[in-house]
LOSE-724100 format. One record per residue (C-alpha): residue number from 1; residue in three letters; z, x negated, y negated. Coordinates in pm, whole numbers. Layout:
N
NUM; ala; Z; X; Y
...
//
This chain:
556
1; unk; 300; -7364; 4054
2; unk; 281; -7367; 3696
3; unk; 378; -7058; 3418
4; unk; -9; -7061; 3304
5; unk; -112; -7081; 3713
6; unk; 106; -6790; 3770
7; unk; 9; -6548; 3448
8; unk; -343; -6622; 3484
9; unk; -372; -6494; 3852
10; unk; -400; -6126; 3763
11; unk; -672; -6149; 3524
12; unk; -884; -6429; 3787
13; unk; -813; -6167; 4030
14; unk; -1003; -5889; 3806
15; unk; -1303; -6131; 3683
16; unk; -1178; -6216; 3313
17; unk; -1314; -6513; 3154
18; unk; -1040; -6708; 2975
19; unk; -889; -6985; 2757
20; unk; -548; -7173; 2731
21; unk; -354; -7060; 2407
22; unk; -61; -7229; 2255
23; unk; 261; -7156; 2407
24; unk; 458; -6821; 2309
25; unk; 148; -6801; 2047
26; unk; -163; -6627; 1971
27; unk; -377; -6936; 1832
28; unk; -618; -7127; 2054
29; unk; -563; -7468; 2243
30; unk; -923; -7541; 2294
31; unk; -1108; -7584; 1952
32; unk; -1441; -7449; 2113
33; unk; -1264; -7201; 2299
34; unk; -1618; -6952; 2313
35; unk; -1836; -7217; 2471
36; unk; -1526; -7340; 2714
37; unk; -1362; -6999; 2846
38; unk; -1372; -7024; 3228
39; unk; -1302; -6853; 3541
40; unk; -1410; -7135; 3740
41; unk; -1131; -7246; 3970
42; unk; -1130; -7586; 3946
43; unk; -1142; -7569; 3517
44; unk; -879; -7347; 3544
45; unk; -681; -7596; 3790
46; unk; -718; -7850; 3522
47; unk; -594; -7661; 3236
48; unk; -279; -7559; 3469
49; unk; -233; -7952; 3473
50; unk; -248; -8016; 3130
51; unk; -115; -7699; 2951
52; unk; 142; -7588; 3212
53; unk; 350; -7381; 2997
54; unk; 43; -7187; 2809
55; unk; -58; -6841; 2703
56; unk; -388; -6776; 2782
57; unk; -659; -6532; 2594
58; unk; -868; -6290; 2801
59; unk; -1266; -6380; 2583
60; unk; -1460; -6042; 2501
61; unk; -1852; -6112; 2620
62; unk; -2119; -5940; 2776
63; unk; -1920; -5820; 3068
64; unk; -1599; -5741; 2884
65; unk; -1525; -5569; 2550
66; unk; -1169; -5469; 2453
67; unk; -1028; -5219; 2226
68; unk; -691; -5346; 2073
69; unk; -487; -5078; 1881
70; unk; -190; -5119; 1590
71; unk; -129; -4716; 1670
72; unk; -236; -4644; 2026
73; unk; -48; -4259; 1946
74; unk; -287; -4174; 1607
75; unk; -606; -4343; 1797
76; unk; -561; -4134; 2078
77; unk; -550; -3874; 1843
78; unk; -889; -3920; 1678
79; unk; -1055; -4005; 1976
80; unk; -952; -3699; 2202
81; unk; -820; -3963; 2451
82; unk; -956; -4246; 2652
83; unk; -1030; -4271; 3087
84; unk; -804; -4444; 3246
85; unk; -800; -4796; 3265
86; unk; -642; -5218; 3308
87; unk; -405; -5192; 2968
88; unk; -188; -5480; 2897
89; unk; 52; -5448; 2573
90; unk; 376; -5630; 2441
91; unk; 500; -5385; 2213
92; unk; 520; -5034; 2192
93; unk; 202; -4843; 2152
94; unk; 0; -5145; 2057
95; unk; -212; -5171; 2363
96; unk; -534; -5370; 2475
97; unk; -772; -5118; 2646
98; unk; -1031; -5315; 2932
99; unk; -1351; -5194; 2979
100; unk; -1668; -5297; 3109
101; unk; -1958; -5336; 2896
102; unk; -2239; -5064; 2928
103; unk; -2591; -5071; 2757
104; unk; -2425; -4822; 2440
105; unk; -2123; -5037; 2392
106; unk; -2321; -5387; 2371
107; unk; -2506; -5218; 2045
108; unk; -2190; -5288; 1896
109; unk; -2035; -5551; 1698
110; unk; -1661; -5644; 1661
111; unk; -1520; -5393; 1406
112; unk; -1192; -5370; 1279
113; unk; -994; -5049; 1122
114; unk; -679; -5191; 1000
115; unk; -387; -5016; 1105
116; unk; -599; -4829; 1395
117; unk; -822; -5041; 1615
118; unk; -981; -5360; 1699
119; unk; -1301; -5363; 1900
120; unk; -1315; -5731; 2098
121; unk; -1662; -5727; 2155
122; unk; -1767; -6055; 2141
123; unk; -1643; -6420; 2064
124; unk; -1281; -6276; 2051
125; unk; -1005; -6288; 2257
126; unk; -668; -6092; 2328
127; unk; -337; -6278; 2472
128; unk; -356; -6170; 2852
129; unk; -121; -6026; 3042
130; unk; 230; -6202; 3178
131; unk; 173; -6432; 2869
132; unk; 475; -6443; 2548
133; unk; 469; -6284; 2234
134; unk; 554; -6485; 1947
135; unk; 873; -6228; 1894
136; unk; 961; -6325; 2320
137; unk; 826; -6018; 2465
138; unk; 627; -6065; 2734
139; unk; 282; -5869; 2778
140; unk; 293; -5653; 3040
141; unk; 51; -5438; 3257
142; unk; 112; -5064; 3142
143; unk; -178; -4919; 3363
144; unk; -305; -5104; 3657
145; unk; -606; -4950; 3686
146; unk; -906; -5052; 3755
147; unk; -1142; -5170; 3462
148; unk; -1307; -4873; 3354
149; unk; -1684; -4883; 3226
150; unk; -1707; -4790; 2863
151; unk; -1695; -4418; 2789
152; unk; -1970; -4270; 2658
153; unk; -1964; -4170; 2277
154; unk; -1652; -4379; 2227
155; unk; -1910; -4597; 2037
156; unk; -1985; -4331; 1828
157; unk; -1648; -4216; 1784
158; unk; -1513; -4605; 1701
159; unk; -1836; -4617; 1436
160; unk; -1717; -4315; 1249
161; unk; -1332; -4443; 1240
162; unk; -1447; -4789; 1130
163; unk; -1632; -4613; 798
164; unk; -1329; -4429; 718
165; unk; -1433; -4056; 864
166; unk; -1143; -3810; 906
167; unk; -994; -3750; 1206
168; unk; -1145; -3463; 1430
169; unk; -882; -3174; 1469
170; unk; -954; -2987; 1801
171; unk; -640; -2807; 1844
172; unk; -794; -2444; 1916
173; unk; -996; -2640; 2165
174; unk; -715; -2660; 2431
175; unk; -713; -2744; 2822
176; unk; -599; -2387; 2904
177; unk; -978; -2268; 2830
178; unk; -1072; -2538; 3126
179; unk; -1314; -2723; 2890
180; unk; -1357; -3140; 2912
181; unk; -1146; -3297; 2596
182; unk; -1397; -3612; 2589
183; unk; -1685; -3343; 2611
184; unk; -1530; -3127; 2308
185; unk; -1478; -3413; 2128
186; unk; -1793; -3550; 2216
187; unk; -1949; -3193; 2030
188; unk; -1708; -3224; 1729
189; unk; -1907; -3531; 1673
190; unk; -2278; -3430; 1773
191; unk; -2215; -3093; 1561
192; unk; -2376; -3174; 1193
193; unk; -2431; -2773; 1101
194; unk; -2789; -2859; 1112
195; unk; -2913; -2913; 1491
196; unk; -3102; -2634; 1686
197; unk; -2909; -2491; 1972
198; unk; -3161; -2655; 2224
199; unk; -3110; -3006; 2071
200; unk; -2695; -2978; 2070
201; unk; -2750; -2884; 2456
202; unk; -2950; -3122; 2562
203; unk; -2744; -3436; 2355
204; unk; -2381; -3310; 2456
205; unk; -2540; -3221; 2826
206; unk; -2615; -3605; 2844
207; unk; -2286; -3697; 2774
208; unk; -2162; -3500; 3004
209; unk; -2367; -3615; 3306
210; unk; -2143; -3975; 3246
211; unk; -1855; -3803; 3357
212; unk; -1734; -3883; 3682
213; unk; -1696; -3501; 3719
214; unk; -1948; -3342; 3469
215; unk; -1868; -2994; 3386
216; unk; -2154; -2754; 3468
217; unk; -2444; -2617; 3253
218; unk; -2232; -2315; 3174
219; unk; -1954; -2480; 3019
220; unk; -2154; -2734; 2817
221; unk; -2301; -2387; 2646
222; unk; -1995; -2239; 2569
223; unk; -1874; -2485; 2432
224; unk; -2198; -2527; 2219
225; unk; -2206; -2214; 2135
226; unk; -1800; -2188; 2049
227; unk; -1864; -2474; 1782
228; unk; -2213; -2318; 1642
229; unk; -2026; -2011; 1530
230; unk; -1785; -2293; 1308
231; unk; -1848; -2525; 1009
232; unk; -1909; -2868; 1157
233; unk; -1570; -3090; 1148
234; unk; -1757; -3423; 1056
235; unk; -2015; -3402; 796
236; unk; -2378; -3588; 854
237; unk; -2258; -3974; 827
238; unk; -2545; -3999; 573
239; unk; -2328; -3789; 350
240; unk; -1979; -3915; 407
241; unk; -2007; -4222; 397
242; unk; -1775; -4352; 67
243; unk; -1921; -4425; -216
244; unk; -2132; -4742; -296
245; unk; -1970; -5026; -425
246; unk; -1985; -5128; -811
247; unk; -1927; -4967; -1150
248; unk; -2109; -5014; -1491
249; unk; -1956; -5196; -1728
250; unk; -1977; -4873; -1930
251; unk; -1722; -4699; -1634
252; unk; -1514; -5034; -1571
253; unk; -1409; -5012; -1933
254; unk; -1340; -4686; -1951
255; unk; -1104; -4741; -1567
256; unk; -900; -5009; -1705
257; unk; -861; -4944; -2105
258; unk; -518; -4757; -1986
259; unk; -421; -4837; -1653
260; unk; -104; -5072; -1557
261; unk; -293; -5331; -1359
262; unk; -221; -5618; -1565
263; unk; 145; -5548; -1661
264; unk; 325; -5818; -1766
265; unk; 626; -5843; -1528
266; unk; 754; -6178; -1734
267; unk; 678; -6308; -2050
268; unk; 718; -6722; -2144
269; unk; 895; -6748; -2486
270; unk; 930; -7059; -2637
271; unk; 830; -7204; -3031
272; unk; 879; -6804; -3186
273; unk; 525; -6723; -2903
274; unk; 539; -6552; -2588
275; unk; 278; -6583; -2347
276; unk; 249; -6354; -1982
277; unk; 383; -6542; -1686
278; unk; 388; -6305; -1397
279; unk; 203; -5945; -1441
280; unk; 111; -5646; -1200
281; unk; -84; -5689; -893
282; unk; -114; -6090; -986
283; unk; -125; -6428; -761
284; unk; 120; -6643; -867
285; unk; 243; -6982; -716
286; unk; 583; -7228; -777
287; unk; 440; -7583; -638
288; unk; 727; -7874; -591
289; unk; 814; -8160; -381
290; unk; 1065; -8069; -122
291; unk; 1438; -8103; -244
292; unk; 1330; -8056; -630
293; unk; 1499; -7722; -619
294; unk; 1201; -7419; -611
295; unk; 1456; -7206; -389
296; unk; 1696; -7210; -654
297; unk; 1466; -7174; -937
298; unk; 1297; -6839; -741
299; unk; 1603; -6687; -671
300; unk; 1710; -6729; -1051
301; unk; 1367; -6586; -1105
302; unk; 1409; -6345; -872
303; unk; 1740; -6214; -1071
304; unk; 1537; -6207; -1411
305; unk; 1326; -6000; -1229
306; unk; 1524; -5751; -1057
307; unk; 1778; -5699; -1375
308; unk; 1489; -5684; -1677
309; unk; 1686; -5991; -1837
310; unk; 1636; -6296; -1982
311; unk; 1692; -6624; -1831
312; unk; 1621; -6938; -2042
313; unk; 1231; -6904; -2155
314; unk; 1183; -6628; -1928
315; unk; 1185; -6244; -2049
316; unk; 1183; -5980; -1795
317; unk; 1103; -5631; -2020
318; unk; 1178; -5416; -1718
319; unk; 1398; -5460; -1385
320; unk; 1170; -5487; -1103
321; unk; 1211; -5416; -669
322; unk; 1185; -5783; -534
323; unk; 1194; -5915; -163
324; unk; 1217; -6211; -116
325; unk; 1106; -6352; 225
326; unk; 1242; -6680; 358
327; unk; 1127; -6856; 659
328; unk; 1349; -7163; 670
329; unk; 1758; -7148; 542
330; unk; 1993; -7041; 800
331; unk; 2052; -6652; 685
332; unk; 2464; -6757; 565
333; unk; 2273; -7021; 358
334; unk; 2058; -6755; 181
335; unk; 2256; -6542; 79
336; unk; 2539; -6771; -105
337; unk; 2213; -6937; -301
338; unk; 2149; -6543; -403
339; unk; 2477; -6464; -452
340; unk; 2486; -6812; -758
341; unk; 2149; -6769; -834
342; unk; 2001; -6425; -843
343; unk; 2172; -6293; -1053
344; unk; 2138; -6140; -1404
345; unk; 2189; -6273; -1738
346; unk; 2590; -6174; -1724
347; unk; 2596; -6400; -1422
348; unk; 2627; -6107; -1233
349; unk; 2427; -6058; -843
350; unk; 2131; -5815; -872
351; unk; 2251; -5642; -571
352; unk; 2048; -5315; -520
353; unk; 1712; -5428; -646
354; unk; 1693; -5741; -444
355; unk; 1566; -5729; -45
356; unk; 1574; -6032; 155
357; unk; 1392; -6132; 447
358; unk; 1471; -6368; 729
359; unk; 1414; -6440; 1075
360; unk; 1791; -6412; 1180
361; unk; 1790; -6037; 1059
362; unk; 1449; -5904; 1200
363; unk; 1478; -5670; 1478
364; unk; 1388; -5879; 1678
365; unk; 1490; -6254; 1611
366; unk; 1147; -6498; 1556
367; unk; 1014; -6688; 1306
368; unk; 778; -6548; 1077
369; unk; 457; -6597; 1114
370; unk; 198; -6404; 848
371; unk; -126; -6549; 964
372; unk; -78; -6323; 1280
373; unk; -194; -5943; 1187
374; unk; 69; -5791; 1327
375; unk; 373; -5976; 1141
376; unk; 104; -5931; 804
377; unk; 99; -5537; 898
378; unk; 493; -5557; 960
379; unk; 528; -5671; 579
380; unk; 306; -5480; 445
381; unk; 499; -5145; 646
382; unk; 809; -5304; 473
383; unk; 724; -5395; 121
384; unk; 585; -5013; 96
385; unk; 943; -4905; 259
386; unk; 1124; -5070; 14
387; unk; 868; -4989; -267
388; unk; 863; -5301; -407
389; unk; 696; -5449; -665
390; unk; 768; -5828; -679
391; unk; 744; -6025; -319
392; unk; 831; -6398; -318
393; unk; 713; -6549; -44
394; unk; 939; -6886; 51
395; unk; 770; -7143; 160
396; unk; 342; -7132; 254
397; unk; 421; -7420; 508
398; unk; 706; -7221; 694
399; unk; 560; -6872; 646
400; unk; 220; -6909; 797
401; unk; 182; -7149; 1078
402; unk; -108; -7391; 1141
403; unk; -302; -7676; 938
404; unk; -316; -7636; 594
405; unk; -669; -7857; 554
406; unk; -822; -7642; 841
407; unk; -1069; -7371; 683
408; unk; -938; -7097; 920
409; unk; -560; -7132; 765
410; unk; -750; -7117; 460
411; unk; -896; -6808; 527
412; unk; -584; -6678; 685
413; unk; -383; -6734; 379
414; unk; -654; -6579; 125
415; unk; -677; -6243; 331
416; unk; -282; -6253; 294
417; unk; -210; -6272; -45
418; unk; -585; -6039; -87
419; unk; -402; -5794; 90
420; unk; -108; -5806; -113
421; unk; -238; -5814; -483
422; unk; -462; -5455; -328
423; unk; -93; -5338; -278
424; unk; -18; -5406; -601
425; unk; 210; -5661; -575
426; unk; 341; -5968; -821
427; unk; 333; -6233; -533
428; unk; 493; -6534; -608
429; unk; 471; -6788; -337
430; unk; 629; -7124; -338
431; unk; 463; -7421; -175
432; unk; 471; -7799; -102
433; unk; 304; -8071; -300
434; unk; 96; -8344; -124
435; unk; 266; -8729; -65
436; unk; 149; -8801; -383
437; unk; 376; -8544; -533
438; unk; 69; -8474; -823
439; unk; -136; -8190; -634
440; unk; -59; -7920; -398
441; unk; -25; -7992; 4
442; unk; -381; -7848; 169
443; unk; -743; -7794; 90
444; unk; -884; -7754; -279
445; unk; -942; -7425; -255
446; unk; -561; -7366; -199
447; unk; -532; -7193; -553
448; unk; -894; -7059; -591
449; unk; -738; -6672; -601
450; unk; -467; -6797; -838
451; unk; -382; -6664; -1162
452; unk; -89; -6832; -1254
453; unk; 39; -7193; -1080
454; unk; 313; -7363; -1215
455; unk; 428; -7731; -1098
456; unk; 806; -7862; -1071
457; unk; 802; -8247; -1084
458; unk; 1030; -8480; -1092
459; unk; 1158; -8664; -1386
460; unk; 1081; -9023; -1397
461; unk; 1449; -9086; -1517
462; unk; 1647; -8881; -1275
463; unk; 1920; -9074; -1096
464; unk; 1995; -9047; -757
465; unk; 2305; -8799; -703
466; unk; 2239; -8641; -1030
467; unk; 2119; -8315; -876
468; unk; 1876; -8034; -985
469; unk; 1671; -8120; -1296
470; unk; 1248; -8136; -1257
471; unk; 977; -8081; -1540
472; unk; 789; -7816; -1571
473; unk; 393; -7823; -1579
474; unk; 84; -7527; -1585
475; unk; -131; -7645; -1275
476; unk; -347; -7330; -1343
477; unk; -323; -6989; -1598
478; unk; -594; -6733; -1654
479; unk; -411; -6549; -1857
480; unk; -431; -6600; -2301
481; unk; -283; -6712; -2437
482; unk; -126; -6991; -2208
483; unk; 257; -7059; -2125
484; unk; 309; -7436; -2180
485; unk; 453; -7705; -1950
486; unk; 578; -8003; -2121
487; unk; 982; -7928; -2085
488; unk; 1255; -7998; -1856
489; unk; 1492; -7719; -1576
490; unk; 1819; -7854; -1525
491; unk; 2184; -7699; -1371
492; unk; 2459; -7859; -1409
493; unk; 2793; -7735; -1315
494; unk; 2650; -7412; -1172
495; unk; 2518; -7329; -1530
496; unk; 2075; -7331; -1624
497; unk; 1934; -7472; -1910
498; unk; 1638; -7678; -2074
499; unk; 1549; -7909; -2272
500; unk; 1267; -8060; -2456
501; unk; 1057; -8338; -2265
502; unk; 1231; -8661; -2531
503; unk; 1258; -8966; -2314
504; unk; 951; -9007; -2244
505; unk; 828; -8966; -2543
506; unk; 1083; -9185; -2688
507; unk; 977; -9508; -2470
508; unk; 597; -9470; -2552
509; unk; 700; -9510; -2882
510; unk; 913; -9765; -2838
511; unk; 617; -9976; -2683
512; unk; 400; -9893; -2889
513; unk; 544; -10070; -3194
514; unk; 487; -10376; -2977
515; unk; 783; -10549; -3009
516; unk; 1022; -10409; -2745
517; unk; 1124; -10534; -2413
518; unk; 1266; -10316; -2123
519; unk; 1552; -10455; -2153
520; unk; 1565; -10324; -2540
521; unk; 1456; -10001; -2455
522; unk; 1725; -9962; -2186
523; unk; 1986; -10074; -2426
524; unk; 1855; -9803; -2693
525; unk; 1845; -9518; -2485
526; unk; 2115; -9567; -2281
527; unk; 1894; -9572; -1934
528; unk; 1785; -9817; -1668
529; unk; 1605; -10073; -1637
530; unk; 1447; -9942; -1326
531; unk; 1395; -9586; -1541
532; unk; 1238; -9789; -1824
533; unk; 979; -9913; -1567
534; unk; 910; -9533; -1414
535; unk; 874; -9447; -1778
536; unk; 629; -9661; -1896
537; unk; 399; -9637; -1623
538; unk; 465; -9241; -1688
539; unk; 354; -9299; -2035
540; unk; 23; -9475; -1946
541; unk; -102; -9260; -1707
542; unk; -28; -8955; -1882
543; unk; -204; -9090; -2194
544; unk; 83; -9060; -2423
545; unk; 54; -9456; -2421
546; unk; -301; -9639; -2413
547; unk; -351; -10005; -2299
548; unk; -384; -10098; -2636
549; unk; -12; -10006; -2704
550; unk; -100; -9718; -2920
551; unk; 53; -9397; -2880
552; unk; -149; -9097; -2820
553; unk; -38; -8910; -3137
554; unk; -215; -8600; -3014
555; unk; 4; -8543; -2728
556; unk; 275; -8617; -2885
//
């Protein structure tokens, strides 16, 4: 028997419809998982055949809906409890409530209160019990109980969480007066200050005949009667409900004319002009080759940052809280690149103002994955911990997992860094070019939310064994004025600097006069032959040298 034969028996057993998921993941085998979820048998016979080592995903539809909580303790809470019933969870008061769909909870929709809740209520899916977390823990059956219909006024109740309602407090309400909790919470909810006494009655009265033990007519008017004499806990939703969106232009100038949104966090100075970088609660992105060197350059950056100092063209006015968040060097290997690298402009290791991340030092050792919303709501818990202000995020390709050209990454990796310019944040994340080495790795839309991108490429006339030196170009800048591209990043003997972009410039005008050979031009300027050749094709397509041998004077 196989591991996905012997998880899946429990939920066959109970009726669930489900769907093969990727080993020790949360992410779906079956493209059209919603039109191919089974509990035939002989489908799932097959699957055990070809995806023997699988998770598998229990589908919400119209027999099954399933309430998923990031803080079963505070939902509980707010709710006034839930009947028992099947709950599955992997980690500590994150459980996945069953229940059986009833005629109130199919007028529903999927909703989702971050932190709180998830409704499953259709064309989702949970990972089903016995199956593995991506941290290794294994989801387990907490209450075997049988699947429990949907209460009656938890739709209510989830409708007024979901639009941001306060919680109901019911304290002096207790069990010692031998009242229902559902039921009292039930009234908390139907009182609005504004019914007759006859109308609370008969509402909270047909609540209470879904019970499995309704209390009698007695209690249901005491307990009417016991809120009547009180001001109502929840307000008319009409009337709570936040404010609607949009501001006049009028109000939107008057909101930011002297906030801190757009603080500049680092400043480009070059030619006697500066020009903002990285600012406040800004999306910001390093795109190179692999090898070029970005982890070195960010942690350099990183040390600007966290010490308010200057390194090269960069100005840091103030010393920021940075994390930095690695998915890929062995921790030992981290840490010595920090320890060179971020560091301030004495050369000395920011020490207190720099946090870093890695999957060797979680609590729990796994790789990092921020497409799933429980690892986003981990960081998110952690960035406010450490009150940062600056998050680098190293790489895109090792931090969240999946195809870059598939839309769904896409929209994975857009409600990621969404979530962290609301915080905020100056993210800075560092990705992968393409093969081409011109554009970044992924769909077009990759830097759509971007307000500053900045390419490392490398030199045409870098030698093999030479070691870090790339040129620096602006892929993308809404800011004004502009920082400019058009220079070279090099260390050498453990020591930064820069320099202007000359031999390149130097061999389009050496061609241009017409009269030079490679061979000439290698002689000259003390380079290759094989250099010359890089450079002059350089030179074309960049425009600095036309077809006609005439250099482009302008960008010059």
């Amino acid at each position: 028997m196989s591991f996905f034969s012997d998880i899946t028996k429990n939920a066959l057993a109970r009726g669930l419809t489900i769907h093969p998921v990727h080993p020790g993941q949360k992410k779906a085998i079956l493209a059209d998982w919603p039109g191919k979820a089974s509990k035939n048998p002989a489908v799932i016979d097959l699957w055990s055949d070809n995806f023997p080592t699988a998770n598998y995903g229990v589908v919400a539809s119209d027999e099954i809906c399933i309430l998923e909580s990031d803080n079963a303790q505070e939902l509980l809470k707010q709710l006034g409890g839930l009947p028992e019933t099947y709950t599955v969870q992997a980690s500590e008061n994150r459980p996945h409530y069953y229940f059986r769909q009833t005629a109130e909870s199919r007028e529903l929709r999927n909703l989702t209160r971050r932190g709180l809740f998830e409704l499953k209520h259709h064309n989702a899916y949970v990972v089903g019990e016995g199956s593995l977390h991506p941290s290794g823990a294994e989801y387990k059956c907490v209450n075997p109980a049988e699947i429990a219909d949907f209460p009656a006024g938890l739709a209510h109740k989830l409708r007024l969480i979901y639009r941001g309602l306060a919680p109901v407090e019911l304290s002096s309400m207790g069990e010692g007066d031998g009242r229902q909790p559902t039921l009292t919470t039930a009234a908390s909810l139907l009182w609005d200050g504004e019914k007759t006494r006859e109308q609370f009655i008969t509402e909270l009265q047909e609540i209470n005949q879904e019970f499995g033990a309704p209390k009698d007519e007695g209690s249901v008017e005491s307990i009417v009667d016991w809120f009547m004499e009180r001001e109502p806990h929840v307000k008319p939703v009409i009337a709570t409900l936040r404010a609607p969106w949009g501001k006049s232009l009028r109000e939107s100038i008057d909101i930011t004319k002297d906030n801190k949104e757009r603080e500049p966090f680092m400043i480009f100075h070059k030619d006697g002009k500066d020009a903002v970088m990285f600012q406040k609660a800004s999306l910001n992105q390093i795109v190179a080759w692999r090898g070029l060197g970005k982890t070195n350059f960010a942690l350099r950056l990183a040390g600007s940052l966290a010490t308010g100092t200057d390194f090269l063209l960069f100005r840091s006015p103030h010393a920021r809280r940075v994390v930095y968040v690695d998915g890929e060097l062995p921790f030992n290997q981290l840490v010595e690149r920090a320890q060179r690298h971020c560091v301030g402009a004495d050369g000395t290791p920011a020490l207190d103002n720099v946090t870093l991340i890695n999957p060797e030092i979680l609590p729990a050792k796994h790789s990092i994955d921020l497409s799933d919303e429980e690892q986003l709501d981990e960081l998110v818990r952690t960035l406010t911990a450490h009150r940062a202000e600056v998050v680098i995020l190293d790489s895109q390709g090792i931090l969240m997992k999946g195809d870059s050209l598939d839309h769904g990454f896409q929209e994975n990796h857009n409600r990621l860094l969404l979530e962290l310019r609301l915080l905020g944040l100056c993210v800075i994340e560092l990705h992968h070019t393409g093969k081409n080495k011109d554009s970044q790795r992924g769909r077009s839309g990759n830097d759509d939310l971007l307000d500053f991108q900045m390419y490392l490429k490398e030199p045409a006339d870098r030698e093999e064994g030479e070691g870090l030196r790339f040129e620096v170009e602006i892929g993308k800048c809404r800011h004004y004025p502009e920082p400019t591209g058009g220079y070279e990043l090099f260390l050498r003997d453990q020591k930064w600097g820069w320099q202007e972009l000359t031999s390149l410039k130097r061999v389009a005008e050496m061609f241009a006069e017409g009269k030079c050979t490679n061979r000439k031009v290698a002689s000259e300027l003390n380079i290759s032959l094989s250099t010359v050749s890089r450079l002059k094709a350089r030179a074309i397509k960049s425009g600095l040298l036309d077809l006609n041998n005439k250099v482009n004077k302008e960008k010059m």
